[in-house]
C-alpha positions as CSV (number, residue, x, y, z in Angstrom):
1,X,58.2,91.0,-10.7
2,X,56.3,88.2,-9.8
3,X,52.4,88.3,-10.0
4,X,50.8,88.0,-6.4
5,X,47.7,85.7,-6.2
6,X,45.2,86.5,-3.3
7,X,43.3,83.2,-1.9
8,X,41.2,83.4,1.3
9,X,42.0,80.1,3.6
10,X,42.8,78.6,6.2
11,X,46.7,76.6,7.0
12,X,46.0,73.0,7.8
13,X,49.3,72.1,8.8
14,X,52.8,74.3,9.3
15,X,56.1,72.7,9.5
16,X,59.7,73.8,10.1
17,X,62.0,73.9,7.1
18,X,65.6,74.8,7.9
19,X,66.6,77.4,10.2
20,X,64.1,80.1,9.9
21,X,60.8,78.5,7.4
22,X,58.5,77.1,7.5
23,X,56.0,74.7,4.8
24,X,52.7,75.2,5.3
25,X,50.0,73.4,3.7
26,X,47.1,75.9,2.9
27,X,43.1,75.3,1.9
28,X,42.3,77.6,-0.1
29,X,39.2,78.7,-1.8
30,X,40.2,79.9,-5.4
31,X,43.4,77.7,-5.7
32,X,42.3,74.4,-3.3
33,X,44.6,72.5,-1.1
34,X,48.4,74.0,-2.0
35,X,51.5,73.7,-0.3
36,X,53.3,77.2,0.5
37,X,56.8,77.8,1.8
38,X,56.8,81.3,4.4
39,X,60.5,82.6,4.2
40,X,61.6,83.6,7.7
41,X,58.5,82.6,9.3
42,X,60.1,81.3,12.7
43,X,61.7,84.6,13.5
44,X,60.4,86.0,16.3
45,X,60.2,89.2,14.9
46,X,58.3,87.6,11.4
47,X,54.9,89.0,10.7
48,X,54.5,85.2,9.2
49,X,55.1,84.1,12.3
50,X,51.2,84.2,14.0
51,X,50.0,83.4,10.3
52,X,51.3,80.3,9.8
53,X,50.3,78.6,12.6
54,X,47.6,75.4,12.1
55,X,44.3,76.5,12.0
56,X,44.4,80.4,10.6
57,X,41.9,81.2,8.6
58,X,42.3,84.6,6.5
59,X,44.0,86.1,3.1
60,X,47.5,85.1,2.0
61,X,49.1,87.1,-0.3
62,X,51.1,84.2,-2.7
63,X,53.2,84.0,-5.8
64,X,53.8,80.8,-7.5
65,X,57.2,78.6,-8.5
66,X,57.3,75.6,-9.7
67,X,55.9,73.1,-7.7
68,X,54.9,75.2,-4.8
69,X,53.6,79.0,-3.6
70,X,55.9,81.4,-1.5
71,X,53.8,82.9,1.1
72,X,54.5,86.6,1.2
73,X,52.0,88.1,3.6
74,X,48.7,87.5,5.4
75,X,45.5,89.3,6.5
76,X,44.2,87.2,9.2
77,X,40.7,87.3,10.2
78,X,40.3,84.3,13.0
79,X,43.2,82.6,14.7
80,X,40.6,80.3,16.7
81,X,42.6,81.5,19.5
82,X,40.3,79.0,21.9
83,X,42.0,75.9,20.5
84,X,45.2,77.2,22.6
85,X,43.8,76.2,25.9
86,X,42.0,73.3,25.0
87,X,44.0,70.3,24.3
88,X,40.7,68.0,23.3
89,X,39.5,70.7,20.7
90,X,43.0,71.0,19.5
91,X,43.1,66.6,19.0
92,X,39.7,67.0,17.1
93,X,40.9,70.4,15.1
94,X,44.3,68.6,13.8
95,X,41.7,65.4,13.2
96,X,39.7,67.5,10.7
97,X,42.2,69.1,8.9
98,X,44.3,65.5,7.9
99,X,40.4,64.8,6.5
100,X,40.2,68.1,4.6
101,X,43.9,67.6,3.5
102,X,43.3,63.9,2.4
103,X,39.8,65.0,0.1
104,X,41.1,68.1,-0.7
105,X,43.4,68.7,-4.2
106,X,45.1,71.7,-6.0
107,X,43.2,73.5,-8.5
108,X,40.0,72.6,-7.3
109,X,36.9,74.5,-6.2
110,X,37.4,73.3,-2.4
111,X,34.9,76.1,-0.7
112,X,32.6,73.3,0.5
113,X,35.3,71.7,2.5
114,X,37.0,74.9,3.7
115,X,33.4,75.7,5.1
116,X,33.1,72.9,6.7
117,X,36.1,72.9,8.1
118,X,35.1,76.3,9.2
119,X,32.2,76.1,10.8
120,X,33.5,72.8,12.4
121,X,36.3,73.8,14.3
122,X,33.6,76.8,15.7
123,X,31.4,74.4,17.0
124,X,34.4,72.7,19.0
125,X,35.1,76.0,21.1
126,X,30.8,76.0,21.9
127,X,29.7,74.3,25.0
128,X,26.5,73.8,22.8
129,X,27.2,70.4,21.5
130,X,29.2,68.0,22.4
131,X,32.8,67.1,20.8
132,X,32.0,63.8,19.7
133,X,29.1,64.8,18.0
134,X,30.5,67.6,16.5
135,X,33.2,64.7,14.8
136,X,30.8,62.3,13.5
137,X,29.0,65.3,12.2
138,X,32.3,66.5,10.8
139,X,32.8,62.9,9.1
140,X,30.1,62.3,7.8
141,X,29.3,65.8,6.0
142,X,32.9,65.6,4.8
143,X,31.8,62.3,3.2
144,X,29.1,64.0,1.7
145,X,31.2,66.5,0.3
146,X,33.3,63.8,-1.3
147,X,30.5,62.5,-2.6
148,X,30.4,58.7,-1.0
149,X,29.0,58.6,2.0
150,X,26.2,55.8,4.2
151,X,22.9,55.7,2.2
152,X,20.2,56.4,4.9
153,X,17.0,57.3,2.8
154,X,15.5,54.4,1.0
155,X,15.7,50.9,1.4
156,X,17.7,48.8,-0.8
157,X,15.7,46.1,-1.0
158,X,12.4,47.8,-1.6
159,X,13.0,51.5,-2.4
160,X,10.8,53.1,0.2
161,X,11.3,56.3,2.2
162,X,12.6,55.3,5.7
163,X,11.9,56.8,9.1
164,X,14.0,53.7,10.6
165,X,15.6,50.6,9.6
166,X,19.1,48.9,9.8
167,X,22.4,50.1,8.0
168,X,24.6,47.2,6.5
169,X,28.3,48.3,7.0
170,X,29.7,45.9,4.4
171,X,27.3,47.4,1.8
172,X,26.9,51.0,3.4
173,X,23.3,51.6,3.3
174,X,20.0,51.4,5.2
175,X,17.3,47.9,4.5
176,X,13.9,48.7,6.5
177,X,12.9,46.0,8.8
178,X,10.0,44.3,6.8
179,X,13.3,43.3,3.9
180,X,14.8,40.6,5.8
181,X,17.4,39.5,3.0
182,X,21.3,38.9,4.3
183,X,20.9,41.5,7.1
184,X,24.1,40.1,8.8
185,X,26.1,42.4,10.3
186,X,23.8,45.4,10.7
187,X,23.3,48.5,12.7
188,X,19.6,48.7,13.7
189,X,18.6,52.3,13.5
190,X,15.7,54.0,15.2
191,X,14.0,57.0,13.9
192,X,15.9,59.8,15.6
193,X,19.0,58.5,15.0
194,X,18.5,58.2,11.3
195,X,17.0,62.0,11.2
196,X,19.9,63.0,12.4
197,X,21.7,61.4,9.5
198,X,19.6,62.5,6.6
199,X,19.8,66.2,8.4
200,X,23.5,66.2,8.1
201,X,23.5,65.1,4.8
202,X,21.0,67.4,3.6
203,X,21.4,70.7,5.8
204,X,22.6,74.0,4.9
205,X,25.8,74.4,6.2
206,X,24.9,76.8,8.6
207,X,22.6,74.8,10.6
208,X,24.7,71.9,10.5
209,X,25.5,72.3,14.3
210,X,22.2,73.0,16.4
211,X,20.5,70.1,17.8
212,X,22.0,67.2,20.2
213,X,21.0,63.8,19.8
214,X,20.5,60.9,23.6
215,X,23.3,58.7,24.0
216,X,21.2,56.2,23.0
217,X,20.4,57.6,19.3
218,X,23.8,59.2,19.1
219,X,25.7,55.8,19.7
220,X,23.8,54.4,16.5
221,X,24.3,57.2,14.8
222,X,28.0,57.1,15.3
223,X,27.9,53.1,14.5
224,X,26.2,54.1,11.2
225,X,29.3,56.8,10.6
226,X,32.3,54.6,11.8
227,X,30.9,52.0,9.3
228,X,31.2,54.7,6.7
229,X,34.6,55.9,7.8
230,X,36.1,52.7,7.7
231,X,34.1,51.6,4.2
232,X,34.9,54.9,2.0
233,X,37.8,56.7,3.6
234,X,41.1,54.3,2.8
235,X,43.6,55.8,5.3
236,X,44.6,55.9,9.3
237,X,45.1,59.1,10.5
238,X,48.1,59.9,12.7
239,X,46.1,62.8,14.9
240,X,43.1,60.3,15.5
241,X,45.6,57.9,17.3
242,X,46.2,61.0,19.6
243,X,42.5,61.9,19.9
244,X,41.5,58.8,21.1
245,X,44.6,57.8,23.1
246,X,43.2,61.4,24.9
247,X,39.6,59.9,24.8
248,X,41.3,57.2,26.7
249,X,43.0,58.9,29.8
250,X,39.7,60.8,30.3
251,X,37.4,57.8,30.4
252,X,39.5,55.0,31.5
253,X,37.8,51.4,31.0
254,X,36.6,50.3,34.2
């Protein structure tokens, strides 16, 4: 008799495997990012079958093999059953999970990214705050997480505090306007843009997602995150070609 592991979670992606499985990929908190295979789980009749779909968040009842986990039952707590009738929040949803999946790794406390992933795809089904915010808050706090993200406290050149400034992309942190040095290629920064960006760095998770930024400030503070996207995140997601190809049809370029 096999040893079952319990390990609360949430499946980032769910694929089919021959006839009837399915291979799920699963964050977990106690055993991080693993992949599980759920025997029978496309039967209609399956009690895998709601349990294994993307974005479930819960306890799954596991036992190990080899190289993978065997999914043997499920207590689900949220199915996010909002994402069904939203195809924008779903684009974003599938968006955050490839992130979680490419930081995440097995055996590895990953509760910081789980939560984030949590809370994140919570704040997509609120009216609250706006999509797009809720993804460059989403990137950047999953940067953080990581542990390289844009540096947008001090000045490089000088070392002071800043309440404004300009963030060099190549070198992916802030200089304060009085350092001129090689300030080529630059984002300049006003100061509620760049609260914004030291409050998702430094936040509780909890309060991550309660305040809205102008379009004006939010445009530079998604400049400042793009720039750290593209500097410490080496891959092109497949579900960001989809959002924005949706981004696309709903504001078509005049």
């Amino acid at each position: 008799m096999k040893d079952i592991i319990e390990a609360a979670g949430m499946v980032l992606s769910a694929m089919p495997v021959g006839e009837y499985d399915k291979r799920v990929v699963l964050l977990t908190k106690q055993l991080g990012r693993i992949t599980a295979f759920a025997r029978g789980a496309r039967r209609q009749n399956s009690p895998l079958l709601a349990s294994t779909r993307p974005f479930t968040f819960g306890t799954f009842s596991l036992y190990a093999g080899r190289n993978s986990y065997t999914l043997q039952n499920a207590e689900i707590t949220e199915y996010f059953e909002g994402m069904g009738t939203d195809l924008e929040a779903v684009a974003y949803g599938c968006y955050f999970a490839e992130i979680a999946e490419y930081y995440t790794r097995e055996g590895v406390d990953e509760s910081q990214m789980l939560n984030l992933l949590y809370v994140s795809l919570k704040a997509l089904l609120t009216a609250s705050i706006p999509n797009p915010l809720v993804r460059r808050i989403y990137e950047l706090r999953a940067m953080v997480i990581n542990g390289e993200y844009p540096q947008v406290f001090q000045c490089m050149e000088c070392g002071k505090n800043l309440t404004s400034g300009k963030y060099r992309k190549q070198q992916g942190g802030m200089i304060c306007l009085e350092c001129r040095g090689k300030d080529y290629n630059t984002v300049l920064v006003h100061d509620a843009a760049l609260y914004a960006l030291q409050y998702v760095v430094t936040v509780p998770l909890q309060k991550l997602y309660c305040f809205t930024l102008r379009s004006d400030a939010f445009q530079e503070m998604e400049q400042v995150v793009e720039a750290g996207v593209n500097r410490f995140i080496d891959k092109k997601f497949h579900s960001l070609k989809v959002l924005e190809a949706l981004q696309i049809d709903k504001n078509p370029v005049k």
